[in-house]
N, C-alpha and C positions, 0 to 999 in steps of 0.2 A: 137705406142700405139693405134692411130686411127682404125690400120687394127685389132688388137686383140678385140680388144670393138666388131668392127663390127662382129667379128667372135662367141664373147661370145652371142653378143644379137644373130645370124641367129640361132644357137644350145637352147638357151631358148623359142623362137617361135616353134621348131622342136619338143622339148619334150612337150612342153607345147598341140600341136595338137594331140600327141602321149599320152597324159593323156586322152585328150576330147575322145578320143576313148576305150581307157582301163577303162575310169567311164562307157561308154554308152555302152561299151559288161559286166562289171560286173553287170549293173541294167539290163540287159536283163537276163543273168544268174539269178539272185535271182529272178524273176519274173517266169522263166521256173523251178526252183530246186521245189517253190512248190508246183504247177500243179502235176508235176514228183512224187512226193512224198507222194499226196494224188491217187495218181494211184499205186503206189506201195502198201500203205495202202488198197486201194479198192481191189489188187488182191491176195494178202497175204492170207485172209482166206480160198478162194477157194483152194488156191493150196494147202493149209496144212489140210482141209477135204479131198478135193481129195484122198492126200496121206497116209490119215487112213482108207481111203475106200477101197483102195488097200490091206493097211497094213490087214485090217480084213478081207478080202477075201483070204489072202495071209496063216491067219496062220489060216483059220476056213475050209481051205479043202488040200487034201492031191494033190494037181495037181501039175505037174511041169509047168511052164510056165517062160518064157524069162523075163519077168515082175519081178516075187520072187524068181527066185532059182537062185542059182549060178552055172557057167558050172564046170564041171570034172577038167577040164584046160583051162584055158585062153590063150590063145594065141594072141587075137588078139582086142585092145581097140580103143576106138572114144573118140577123145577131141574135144567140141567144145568150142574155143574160144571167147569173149567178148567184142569189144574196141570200140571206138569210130570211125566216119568216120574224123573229124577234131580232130585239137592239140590245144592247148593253153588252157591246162589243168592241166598245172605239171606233175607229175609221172603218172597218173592216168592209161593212156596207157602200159606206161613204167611194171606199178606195177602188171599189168594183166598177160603181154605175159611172163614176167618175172616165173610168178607164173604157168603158160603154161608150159613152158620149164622145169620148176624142177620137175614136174610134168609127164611129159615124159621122163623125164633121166630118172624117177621112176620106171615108168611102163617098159622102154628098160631094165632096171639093171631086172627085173625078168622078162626079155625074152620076151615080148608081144610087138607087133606090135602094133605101134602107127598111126591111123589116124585122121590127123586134118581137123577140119571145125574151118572157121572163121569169124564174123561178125563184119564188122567194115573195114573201106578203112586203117588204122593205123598199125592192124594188119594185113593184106593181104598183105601192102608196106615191111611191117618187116621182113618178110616169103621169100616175090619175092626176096628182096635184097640179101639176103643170099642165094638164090636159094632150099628153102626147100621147099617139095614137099606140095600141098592143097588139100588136095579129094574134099571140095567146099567151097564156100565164098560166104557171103552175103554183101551188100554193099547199102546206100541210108537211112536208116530208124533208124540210130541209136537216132537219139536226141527224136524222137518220134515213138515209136514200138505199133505198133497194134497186136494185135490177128491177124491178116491175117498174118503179115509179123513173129511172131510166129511158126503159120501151116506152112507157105512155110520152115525157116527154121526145123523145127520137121520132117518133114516127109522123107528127106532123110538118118535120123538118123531113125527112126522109121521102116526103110525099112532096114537099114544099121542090127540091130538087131533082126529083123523077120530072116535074111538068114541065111542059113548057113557057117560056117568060112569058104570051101572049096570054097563055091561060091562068094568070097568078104565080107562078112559078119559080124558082131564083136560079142564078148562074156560081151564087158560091155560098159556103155557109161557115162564118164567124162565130167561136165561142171565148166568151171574158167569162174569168172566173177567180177564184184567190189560189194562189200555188201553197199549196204547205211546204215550207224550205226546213225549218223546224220548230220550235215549241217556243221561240221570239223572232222570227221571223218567218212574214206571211205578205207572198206578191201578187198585188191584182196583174192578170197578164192576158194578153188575148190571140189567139192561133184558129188560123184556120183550118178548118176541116176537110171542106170542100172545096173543089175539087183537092187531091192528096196535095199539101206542097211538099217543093223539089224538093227540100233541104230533108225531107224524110224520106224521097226518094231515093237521095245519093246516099244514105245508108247502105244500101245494097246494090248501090251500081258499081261497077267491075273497075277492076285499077286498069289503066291504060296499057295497050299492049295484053289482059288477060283473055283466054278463049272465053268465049262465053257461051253458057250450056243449054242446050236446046231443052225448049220446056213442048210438051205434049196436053191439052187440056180436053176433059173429056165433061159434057158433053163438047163446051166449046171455052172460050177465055170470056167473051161476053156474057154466058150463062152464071161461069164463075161469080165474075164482078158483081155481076146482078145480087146471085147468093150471098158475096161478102159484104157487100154495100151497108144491110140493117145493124149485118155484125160489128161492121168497123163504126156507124154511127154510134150506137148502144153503147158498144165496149166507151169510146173516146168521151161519148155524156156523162154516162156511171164513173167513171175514173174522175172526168170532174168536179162532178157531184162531190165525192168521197173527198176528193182533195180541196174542195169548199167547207164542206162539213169540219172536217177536222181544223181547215184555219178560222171556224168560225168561234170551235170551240177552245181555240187558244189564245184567240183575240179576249175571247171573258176570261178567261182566270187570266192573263196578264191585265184585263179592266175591274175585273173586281178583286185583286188585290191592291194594284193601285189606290183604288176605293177605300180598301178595307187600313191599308197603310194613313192613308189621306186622314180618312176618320179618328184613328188612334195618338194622330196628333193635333186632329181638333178636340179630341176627349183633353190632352195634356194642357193644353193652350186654355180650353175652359176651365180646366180643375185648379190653373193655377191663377188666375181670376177671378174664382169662388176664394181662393184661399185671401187673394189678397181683400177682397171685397167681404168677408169675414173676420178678417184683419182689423181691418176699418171699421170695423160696427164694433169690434170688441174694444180698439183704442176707444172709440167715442165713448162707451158707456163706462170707460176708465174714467175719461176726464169728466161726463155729468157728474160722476159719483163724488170724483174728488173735489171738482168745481158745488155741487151741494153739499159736502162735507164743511168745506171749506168756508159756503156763507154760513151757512149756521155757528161754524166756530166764530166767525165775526158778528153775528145775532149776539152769540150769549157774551161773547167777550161785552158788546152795546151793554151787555143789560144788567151786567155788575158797576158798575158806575150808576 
């Protein structure tokens, strides 16, 4: 019985240092989910004028551009993916690349060649393991994404849809990424970028029957696009970004309180185990005691006769 005790209390010390950790990454988590959140908030507006500025330059001149039109055929698309560089996050990961992949069965089942980018050390391990191929990966910056680390990833997609397919090139560009909805709820979801879809178009298309207002673009409406092109890539990845970041850092403090919960009733469940497995040693050494009490009283009773 001694050895069992000894073993319940080492596993209650064990869980017990393994909670002091999963409280002190959950209050770090809720400390970082807000920060995240109010920068998600800060770059939301931008990216959704951005993308009415587009939208109205899109449907106020008659250009084609890589930006608003859509190609002839597609042949050939860009995913770039979204995950974390670290785990201890629940699904959160899991729920992205998942959302990646049906995503490009998608796009394979109508014929188009799939290239993936991906940000996050989670997703790049997911990818190596199975030995699928990466056009490029980014890696270091996911818990906090700047505008720099933004541009650097934007611009080889941005290059990737300037070319032509012939030369490497793609016809449209996919991003999956986690939506932060709020602080327990977080949706892998995936929209595309390139070329603009409609449904962001018709934002700012005219109700039937209204005049519609003559736009003037100086140098030209081509030049424009051109100019807004990096801008609207940028804006829409950093937005992203910010909006992964923060469900990354919600997905842990909803996983390591669970944890921390989890643990505080394997503390209770072993302490009451220790108790009764203490219990147990203590009846038993009641009954040697009484049970050697008791021969000796029938020794010495033997030995008066």
């Amino acid at each position: 019985m001694g050895a069992q005790l000894r073993v319940y209390k080492r596993r209650i010390r064990s869980v017990t240092a393994t909670k002091k950790i999963t409280k002190a990454m959950e209050m770090i988590a809720a400390s970082r989910v807000v920060k995240a959140h109010r920068r998600v908030a800060a770059s939301t507006p931008y990216a959704t004028e951005l993308t009415r500025a587009v939208a109205a330059v899109g449907t106020g001149s008659n250009t084609k551009h890589p930006l608003t039109t859509q190609a002839e055929t597609v042949t050939r698309s860009a995913v770039l993916l979204l995950t974390s560089d670290r785990g201890l996050a629940g699904a959160f990961n899991s729920n992205a690349i998942k959302a990646a992949e049906q995503l490009t069965e998608r796009l394979e089942r109508e014929g188009k060649q799939v290239d993936t980018y991906i940000v996050g050390r989670r997703g790049v391990a997911h990818y190596n393991f199975r030995e699928r191929k990466i056009a490029e990966s980014w890696t270091g910056f996911t818990d906090e994404p700047s505008y720099a680390d933004a541009k650097k990833v934007a611009a080889p997609l941005i290059e990737a849809i300037e070319k032509e397919t012939a030369a490497g090139g793609v016809d449209e560009l996919h991003i999956v990424y986690t939506e932060f909805v709020s602080m327990l709820t977080q949706t892998a979801v995936d929209a595309r970028l390139l070329p603009l879809s409609l449904d962001e178009v018709a934002k700012d298309a005219p109700v039937k029957g209204e005049i519609l207002p003559l736009y003037e673009f100086e140098p030209s409406a081509e030049d424009v696009l051109d100019a807004l092109l990096p801008r609207y890539v940028e804006s829409r990845v950093y937005n992203a970004l910010l909006q992964s970041a923060a469900s990354k850092h919600a997905a842990t403090r909803r996983a390591m309180k669970s944890a921390t919960d989890n643990a505080g009733e394997l503390i209770e469940t072993l302490t009451r185990l220790a108790n009764q497995a203490r219990q147990a040693e203590i009846t038993q050494e009641i009954s040697e005691i009484v049970g050697g009490a008791s021969a000796l009283a029938d020794a010495t009773a033997g030995s008066d006769y």
